[in-house]
N, C-alpha and C positions, 0 to 999 in steps of 0.2 A: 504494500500500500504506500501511496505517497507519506504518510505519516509515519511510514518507517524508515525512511532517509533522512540518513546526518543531516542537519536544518544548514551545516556547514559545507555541504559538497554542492557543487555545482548542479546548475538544473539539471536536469534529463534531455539526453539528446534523441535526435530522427533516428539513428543508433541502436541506442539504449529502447526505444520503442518500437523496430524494425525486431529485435532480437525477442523482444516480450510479446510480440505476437506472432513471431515465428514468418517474416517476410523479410522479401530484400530490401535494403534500405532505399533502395530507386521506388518500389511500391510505395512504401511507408509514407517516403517524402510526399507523392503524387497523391496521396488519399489525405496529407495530411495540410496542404496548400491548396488541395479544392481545383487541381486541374489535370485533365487528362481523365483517362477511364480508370475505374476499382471495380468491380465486380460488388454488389451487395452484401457478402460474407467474408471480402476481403477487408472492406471499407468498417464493417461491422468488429472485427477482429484489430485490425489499426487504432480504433478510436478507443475501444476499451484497455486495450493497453495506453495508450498514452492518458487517460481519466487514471489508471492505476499509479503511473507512474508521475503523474502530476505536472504532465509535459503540455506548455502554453508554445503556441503556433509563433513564430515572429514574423508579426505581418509586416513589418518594413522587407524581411527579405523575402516573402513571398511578394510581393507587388513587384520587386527588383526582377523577379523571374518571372513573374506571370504577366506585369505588364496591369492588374488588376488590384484594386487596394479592398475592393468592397466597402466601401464609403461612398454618400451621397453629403455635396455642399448645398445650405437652405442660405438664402441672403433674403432677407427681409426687413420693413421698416423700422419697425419697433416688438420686440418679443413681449416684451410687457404689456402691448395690446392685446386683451383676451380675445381677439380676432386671431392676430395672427398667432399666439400661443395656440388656439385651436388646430389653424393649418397643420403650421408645426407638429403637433401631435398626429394630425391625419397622417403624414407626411414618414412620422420616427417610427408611429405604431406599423404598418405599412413596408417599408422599407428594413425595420428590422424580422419581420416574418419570412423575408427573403435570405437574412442570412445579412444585410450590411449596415454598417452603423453609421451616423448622420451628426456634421458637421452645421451649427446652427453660427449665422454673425448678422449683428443686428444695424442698421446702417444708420436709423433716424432718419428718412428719409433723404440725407445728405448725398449728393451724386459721387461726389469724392471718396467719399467714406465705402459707398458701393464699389468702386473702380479698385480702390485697397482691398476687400473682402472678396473681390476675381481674382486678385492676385494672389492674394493669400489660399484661396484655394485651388487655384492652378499650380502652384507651389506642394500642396501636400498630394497634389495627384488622384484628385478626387473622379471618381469614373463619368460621373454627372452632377449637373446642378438647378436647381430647381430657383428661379429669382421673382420675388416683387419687387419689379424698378422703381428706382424715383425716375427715371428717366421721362423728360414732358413734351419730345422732341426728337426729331429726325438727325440732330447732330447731338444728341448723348447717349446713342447707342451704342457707341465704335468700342468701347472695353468687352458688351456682351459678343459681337461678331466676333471679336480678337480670339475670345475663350473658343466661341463655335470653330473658326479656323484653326485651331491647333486641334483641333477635335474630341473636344470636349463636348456633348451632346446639354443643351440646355432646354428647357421645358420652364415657360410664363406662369406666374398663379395670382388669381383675383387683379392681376393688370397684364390688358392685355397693348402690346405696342406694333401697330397698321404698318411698320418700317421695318420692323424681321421678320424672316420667314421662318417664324419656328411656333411648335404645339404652344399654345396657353390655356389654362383650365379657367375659367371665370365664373360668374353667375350673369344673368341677364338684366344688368343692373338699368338698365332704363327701361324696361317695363317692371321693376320693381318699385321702382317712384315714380310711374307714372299712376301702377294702381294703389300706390299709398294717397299721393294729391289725389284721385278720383274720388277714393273714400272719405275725403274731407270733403270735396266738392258736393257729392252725395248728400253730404249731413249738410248741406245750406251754405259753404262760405265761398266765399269770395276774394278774399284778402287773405290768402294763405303764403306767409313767410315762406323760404329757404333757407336753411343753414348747413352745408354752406356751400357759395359759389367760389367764381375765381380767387387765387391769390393775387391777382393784380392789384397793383396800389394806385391805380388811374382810374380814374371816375369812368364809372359806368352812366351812363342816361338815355342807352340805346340797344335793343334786342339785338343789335348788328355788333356795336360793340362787345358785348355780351359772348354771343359767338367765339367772337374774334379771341376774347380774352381766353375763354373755356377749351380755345382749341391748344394752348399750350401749359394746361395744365394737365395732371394726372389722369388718366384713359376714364378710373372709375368717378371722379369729380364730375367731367365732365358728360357721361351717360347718363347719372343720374339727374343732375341739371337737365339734360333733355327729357328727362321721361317727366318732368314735373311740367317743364314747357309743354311739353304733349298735350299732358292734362288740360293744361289752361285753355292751349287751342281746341281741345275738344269739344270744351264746354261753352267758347265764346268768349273768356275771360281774358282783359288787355291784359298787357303784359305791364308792371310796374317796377322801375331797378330799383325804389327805395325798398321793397320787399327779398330781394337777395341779396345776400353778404356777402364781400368781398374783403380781400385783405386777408392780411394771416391765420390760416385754420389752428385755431387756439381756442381754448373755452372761453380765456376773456374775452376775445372780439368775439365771440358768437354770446355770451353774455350783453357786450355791450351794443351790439344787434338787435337784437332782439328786444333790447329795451326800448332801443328808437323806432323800431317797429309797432310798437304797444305807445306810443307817444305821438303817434301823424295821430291829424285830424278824422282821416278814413283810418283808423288801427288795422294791425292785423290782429283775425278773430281762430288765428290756426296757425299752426308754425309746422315745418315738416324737416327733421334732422335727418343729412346723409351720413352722420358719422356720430360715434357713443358722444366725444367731447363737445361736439356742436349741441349732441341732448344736455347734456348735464350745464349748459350754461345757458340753455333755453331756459331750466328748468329757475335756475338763479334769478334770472332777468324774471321770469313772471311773480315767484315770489318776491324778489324785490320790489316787485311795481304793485303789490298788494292784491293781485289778482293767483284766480284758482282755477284750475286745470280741472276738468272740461268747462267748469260753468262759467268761463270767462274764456278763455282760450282753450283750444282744441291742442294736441301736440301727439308728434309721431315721431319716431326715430328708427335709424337702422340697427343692428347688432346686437338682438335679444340677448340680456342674458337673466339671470337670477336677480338680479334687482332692480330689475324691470319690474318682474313679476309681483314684487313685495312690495313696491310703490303703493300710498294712498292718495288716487287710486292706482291700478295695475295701468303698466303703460301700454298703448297699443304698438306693435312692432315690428319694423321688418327682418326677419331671421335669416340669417343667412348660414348655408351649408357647409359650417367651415372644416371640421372632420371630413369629410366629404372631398373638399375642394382639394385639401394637401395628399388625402388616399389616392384620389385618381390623377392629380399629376406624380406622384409616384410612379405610380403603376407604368403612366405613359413612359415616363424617364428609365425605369429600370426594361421594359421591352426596347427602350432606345438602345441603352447600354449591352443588351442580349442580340443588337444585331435587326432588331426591325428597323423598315426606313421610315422615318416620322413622315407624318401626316401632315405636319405644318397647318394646324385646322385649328380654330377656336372651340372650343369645348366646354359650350354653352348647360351651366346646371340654375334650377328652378330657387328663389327664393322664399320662403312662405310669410305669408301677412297675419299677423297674429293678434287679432280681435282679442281686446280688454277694455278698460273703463275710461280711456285719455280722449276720447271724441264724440264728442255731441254737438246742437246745434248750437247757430251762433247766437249770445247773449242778447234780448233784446235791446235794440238802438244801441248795437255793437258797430 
């Protein structure tokens, strides 16, 4: 048993467990770095001697031979978002049933910080990589093409970017806030906020402008902004820029939004968040402003999670599939890495709208 080795002698070698299971050390090695063929009884007879003998693989010199590390790189915005901690999970759970272990770096939405987190995992030899860019534009893609030219296979998640040609897994995010605005519209309003729009720091006062600003920002910003525009034109309702936020997606300007929103003369009587932070400083702005949710203002947000639910009242929400979303671009990346030829396709999953207590009609001589 391993417990029966001097704590003082050196580990166990390919060797030393080639001999305990009675094969050649060329078998041993090959059943024991996971490449070339074993026979099921061979493979079965290799492993339990090396469990006996308490012998650990070194995977730097199997990758040195095989060329393979069994490791996936995740680069995404912020881990401490229980969004993309979700992915992630979809992503580790997934990817370790296969047999490889998963490489997490967190950028903050920073491009720079991104382009350092390719390198660093092009550096460790990662077989594939799965990325949420900051990228907001056709000239800050060149670090992810770089990685795909040395052939590195990479696979997009929850951002999808129209200037590479490679698989991304998303949700449908502009018919997700199209039928969230609907369902306010539904309930009677009219004045329903966005939180939030562009980062631009230039005055918006034009649906053209608007546009314009939205087209260089983040893929999922700017969907959902349209699915809300949808809305409006569906219903016939003008378009107003004092009701979308621009400027830096932060909860205090989406606080401080929202409070000027609730201060025109036409208020708004519904506010609709594309993102947790933009809810939670809706939420501040309405109680600041002495008003109660629904019975003064309506409010909707993206990214159900647990205290949503336990809100008074419960808030109504759009969920999105975030186990889900990091599973199946796994999935996609490791058939990459197995040798399929990507699809190069978006891969469109469902959101759900989750009806609770945050929407009703709007306040009289609201």
């Amino acid at each position: 048993m391993a417990a029966e080795r001097d704590r003082n002698s050196s580990p166990p070698t390919i060797s030393e467990v080639a001999a305990e299971a009675g094969v050649g050390r060329a078998s041993a090695a090959r059943t024991l770095g996971g490449y070339g063929y074993a026979s099921p009884e061979l493979r079965d007879r290799v492993l339990a001697a090396a469990e006996k003998l308490g012998y650990r693989t070194n995977a730097l010199a199997r990758s040195m031979s095989t060329g393979v590390t069994h490791t996936l790189g995740v680069i995404v915005a912020d881990i401490g978002n229980p969004f993309f901690a979700g992915v992630v999970r979809g992503i580790s759970d997934t990817s370790r049933s296969r047999g490889f272990d998963t490489i997490v770096l967190s950028t903050h939405e920073d491009l720079d910080e991104e382009r350092a987190a390719i390198g660093v995992l092009v550096d460790k030899r990662v077989d594939g990589m799965i990325i949420a860019s900051a990228a907001l534009g056709r000239d800050d893609v060149d670090h992810i093409r770089d990685a795909v030219d040395r052939g590195v296979p990479v696979v997009l998640v929850d951002r999808a970017l129209d200037y590479l040609d490679l698989d991304s897994v998303v949700i449908d995010n502009r018919d997700a806030a199209r039928r969230a605005a609907a369902g306010l519209i539904e309930a009677g309003h009219r004045r329903i906020g966005f939180i939030w729009g562009p980062s631009t720091t230039d005055e918006i006062t034009t649906r053209r402008e608007l546009s314009a600003a939205a087209s260089v920002n983040l893929w999922t910003d700017g969907e959902r902004l349209r699915g809300y525009l949808d809305a409006l034109d569906d219903a016939g309702i003008p378009f107003d820029a004092q009701l979308v936020m621009t400027g830096p997606k932060t909860e205090e300007n989406a606080t401080a939004w929202v409070a000027r929103m609730l201060e025109l003369p036409s208020r708004a009587t519904a506010i609709l968040c594309s993102e947790t932070d933009g809810t939670t400083g809706a939420l501040r702005a309405i109680r600041a402003s002495g008003l109660r949710y629904p019975d003064d203002v309506s409010l909707i947000g993206f990214d159900d999670s647990s205290w949503a639910a336990v809100m008074d009242p419960p808030l109504t929400m759009i969920e999105q599939p975030m186990l889900e979303l990091g599973a199946r671009a796994a999935e996609i990346l490791l058939e990459e890495i197995n040798g399929k030829t990507p699809s190069r396709t978006m891969h469109t999953l469902q959101s759900t709208y989750i009806e609770r207590a945050s929407v009703a009609a709007p306040a009289v001589g609201a």
